[in-house]
N, C-alpha and C positions, 0 to 999 in steps of 0.2 A: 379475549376471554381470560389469559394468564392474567392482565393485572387486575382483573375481578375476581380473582380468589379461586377460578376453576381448571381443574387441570383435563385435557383431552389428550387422550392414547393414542397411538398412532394407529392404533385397529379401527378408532371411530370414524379419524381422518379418512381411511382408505376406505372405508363402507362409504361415508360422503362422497367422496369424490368415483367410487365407484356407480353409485345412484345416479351421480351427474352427469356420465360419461365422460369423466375425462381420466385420460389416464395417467403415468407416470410420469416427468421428462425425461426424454433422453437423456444418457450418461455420454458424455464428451469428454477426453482428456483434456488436464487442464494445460494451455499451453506455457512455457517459459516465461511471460511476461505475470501470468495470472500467480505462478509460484514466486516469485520474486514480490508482489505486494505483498501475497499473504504470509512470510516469510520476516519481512520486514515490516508488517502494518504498525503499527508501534511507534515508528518514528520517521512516516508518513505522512507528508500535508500535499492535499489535490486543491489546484484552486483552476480560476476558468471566470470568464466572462459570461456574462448572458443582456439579452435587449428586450426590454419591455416598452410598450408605447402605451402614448395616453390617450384621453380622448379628443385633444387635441394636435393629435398627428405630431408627436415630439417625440422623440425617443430617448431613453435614460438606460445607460449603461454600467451594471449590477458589476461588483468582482467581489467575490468570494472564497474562501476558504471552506476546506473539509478537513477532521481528523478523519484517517482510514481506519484507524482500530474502534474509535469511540462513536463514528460516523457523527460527532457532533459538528456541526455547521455556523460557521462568523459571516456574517455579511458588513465586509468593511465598507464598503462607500456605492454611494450614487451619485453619477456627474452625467451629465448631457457630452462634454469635450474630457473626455480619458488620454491622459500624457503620462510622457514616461515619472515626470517630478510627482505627479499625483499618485500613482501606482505606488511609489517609493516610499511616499508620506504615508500611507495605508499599510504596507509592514510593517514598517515602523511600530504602528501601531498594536498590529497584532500581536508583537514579541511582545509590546508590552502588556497586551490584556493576557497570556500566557504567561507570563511570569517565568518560571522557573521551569516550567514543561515545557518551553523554548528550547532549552539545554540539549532536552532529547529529540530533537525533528534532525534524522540523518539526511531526509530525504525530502526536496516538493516538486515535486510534477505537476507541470503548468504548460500550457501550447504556445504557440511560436507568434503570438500577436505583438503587434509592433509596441503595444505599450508598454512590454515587459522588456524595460531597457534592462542595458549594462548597470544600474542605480537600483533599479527594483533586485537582480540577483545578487549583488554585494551587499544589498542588507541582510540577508540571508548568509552568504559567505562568511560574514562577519562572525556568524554564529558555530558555524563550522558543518553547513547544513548545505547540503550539493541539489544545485539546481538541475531538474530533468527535463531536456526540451520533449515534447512529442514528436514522433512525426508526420511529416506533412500527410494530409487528410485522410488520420487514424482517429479517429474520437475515440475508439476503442481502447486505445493509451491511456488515455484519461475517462475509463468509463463509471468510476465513483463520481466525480466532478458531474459527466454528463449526465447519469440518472436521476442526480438532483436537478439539474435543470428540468428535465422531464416531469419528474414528480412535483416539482414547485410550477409546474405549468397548469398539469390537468386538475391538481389540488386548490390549487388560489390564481392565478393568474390569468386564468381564460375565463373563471367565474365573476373578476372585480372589474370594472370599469375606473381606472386610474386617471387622474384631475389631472397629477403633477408630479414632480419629483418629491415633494417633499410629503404628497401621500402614498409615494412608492416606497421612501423611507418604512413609514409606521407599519406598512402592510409588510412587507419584508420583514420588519421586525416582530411583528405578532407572530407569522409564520416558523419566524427560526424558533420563538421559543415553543410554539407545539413543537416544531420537529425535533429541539431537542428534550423536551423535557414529559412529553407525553406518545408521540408519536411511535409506536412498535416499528422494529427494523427485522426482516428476515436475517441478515446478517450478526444480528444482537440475540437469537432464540426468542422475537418479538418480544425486547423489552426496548427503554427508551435511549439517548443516549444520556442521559444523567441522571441513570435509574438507582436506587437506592440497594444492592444486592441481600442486605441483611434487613432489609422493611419486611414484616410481618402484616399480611391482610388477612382481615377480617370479614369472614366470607357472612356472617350472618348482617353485621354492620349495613343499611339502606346503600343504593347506588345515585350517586349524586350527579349532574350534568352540568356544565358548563359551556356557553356555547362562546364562539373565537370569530373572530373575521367576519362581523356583522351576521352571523348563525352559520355560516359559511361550512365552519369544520366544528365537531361535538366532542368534547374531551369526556370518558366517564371514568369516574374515581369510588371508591367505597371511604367512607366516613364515617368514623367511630363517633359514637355518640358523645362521649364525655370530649372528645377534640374537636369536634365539628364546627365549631366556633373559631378555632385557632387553626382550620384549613380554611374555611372561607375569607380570614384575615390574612392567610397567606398570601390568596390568590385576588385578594384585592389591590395589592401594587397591580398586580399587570390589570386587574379589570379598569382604570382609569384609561392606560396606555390602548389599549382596546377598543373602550369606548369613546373614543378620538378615531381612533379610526374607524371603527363601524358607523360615526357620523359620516364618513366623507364615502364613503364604500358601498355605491349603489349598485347591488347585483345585476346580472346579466338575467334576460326574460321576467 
């Protein structure tokens, strides 16, 4: 509703969810690990493995990055055989699509799998950026890292019937760019991660739909008339990339 131009008060929220029965959550103090990210999210990177399989009984193993502060998401590689040199080759990477906002990552908290050699944390070291192991079978450690997995599960993943690795690539990739570029975050006051803070919407402006991931997920945007032309040119680079994939992306049921 915020990126559609409408603001809801927290009195309406609480008449809704009172209608619905449901009530508050409980309040929990936050424990010592939970103060320490939020503390230092800034210069924050969670990353983590995940497994997706296709429909030919193969598996392909996802490793990815998170920022904590910006909850933006990199999905550096797909490989079926994950080693430590390939892991290494993929920071590498990453410092370099970060650029200069490399500088500032104090911190990456990552789990204890065997891929993350001694070669994956000295790329990091190099940077002057201290590697946090987890410990042994705390997901909870890493629980930015694992609610992604989660949500990239029930969101796309358990909806697409995957060929291959190389239409695990495109769907992964369609995905990270809704989540970061449209997708609301509780943790953002439901805006995106690479939302514009000073964009001004135009509540009277039509609401336009674009649909991702073979219809899968619905992006809605408002569209000034006189630019309307020049957002739909925008979001035609990704509709190519898209529509590549929603060729190969036969829904489930």
């Amino acid at each position: 509703m915020r990126g559609l131009g409408h603001r809801v008060g927290e009195g309406r929220i609480r008449r809704i969810l009172a209608a619905a029965g449901l009530g508050p959550a409980p309040r929990r103090a936050p424990p010592v690990w939970r103060q320490f990210l939020a503390a230092q999210a800034p210069g924050i990177l969670a990353c983590g493995f995940l497994h997706a399989g296709t429909v030919l009984l193969r598996r392909g193993c996802v490793l990815f990055v998170m920022e904590i502060q910006s909850r933006a998401v990199h999905i550096l590689g797909v490989t079926a055989h994950p080693a430590g040199a390939w892991t290494a080759q993929q920071a590498r990477n990453l410092l370099m699509d970060l650029g200069e906002r490399a500088g500032g990552c104090r911190f990456l908290v990552g789990g204890r799998d065997g891929t993350f050699t001694m070669g994956f944390g000295e790329v990091f070291s190099g940077i002057g950026t201290r590697v946090l192991r987890t410990p042994a079978r705390s997901p909870g450690a890493n629980a930015f890292a694992e609610r992604f997995v989660g949500t990239l599960r029930r969101e796309c993943l358990d909806h697409v019937r995957i060929l291959g690795e190389r239409h695990l690539r495109e769907v992964l990739a369609g995905y990270a760019r809704h989540c970061n570029g449209h997708r609301p975050h509780q943790g953002l006051r439901q805006e995106s991660p690479f939302h514009q803070p000073g964009r001004v919407v135009d509540v009277t402006a039509r609401i336009g739909c674009r649909k991702v991931l073979g219809g899968l997920v619905s992006e809605y945007c408002r569209a000034a008339l006189a630019s309307e032309k020049l957002l739909v040119r925008g979001y035609g680079r990704v509709l190519a990339q898209d529509r590549a994939a929603e060729a190969l992306s036969p829904r489930i049921g």
